[in-house]
C-alpha positions as CSV (number, residue, x, y, z in Angstrom):
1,X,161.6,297.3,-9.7
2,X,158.7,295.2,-9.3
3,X,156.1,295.6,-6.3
4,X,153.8,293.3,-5.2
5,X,150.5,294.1,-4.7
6,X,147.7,293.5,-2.4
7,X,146.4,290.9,-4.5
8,X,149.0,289.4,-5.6
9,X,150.3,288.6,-2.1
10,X,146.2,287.3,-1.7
11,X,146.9,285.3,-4.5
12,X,149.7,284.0,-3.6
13,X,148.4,283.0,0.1
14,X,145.2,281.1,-1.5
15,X,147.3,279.3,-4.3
16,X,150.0,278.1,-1.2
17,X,147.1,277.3,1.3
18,X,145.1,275.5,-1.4
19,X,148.4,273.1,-2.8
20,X,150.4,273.3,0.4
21,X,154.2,273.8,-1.9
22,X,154.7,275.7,-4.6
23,X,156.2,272.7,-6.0
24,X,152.4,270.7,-6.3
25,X,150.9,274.5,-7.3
26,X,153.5,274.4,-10.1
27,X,152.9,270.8,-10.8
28,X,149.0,271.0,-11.3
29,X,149.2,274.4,-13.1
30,X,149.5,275.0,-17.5
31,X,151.9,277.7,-18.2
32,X,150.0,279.9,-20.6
33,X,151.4,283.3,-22.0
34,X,153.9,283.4,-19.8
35,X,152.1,282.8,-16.8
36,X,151.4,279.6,-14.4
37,X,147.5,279.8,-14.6
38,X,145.8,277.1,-11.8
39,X,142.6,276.1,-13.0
40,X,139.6,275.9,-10.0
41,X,139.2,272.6,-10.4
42,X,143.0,271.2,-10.3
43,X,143.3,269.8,-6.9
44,X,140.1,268.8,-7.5
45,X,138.0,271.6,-5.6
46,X,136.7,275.1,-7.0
47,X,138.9,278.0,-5.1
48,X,136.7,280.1,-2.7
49,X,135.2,282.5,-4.9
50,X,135.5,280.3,-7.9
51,X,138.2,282.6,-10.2
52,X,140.9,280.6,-11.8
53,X,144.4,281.4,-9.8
54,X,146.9,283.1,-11.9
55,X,150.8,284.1,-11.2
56,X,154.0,285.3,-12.7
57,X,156.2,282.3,-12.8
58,X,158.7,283.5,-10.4
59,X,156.1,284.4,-8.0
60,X,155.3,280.6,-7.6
């Protein structure tokens, strides 16, 4: 079974808030390693604390 975490769900909140969809998070992320990995500058901006945003595929 898999849980998700504290910041996981964090992640997830920032990535949505930041792109507004999943769809345009998936859309400006690089799938790398089996991850979708959201570069700080992809929408143009750096996130809040400047750390590259990085998910499980089915968790975006």
């Amino acid at each position: 079974m898999r849980v998700n975490t504290a910041e996981s769900i964090e992640t997830g909140i920032r990535v949505h808030a930041r792109f507004g969809s999943w769809k345009a998070a998936r859309n400006a992320a690089d799938y790398v390693d089996g991850k979708f990995v959201v570069r700080e500058g992809a929408d143009g901006g750096a996130d809040a604390d400047g750390a590259d945003l990085e998910a499980k595929p089915n968790s975006i």
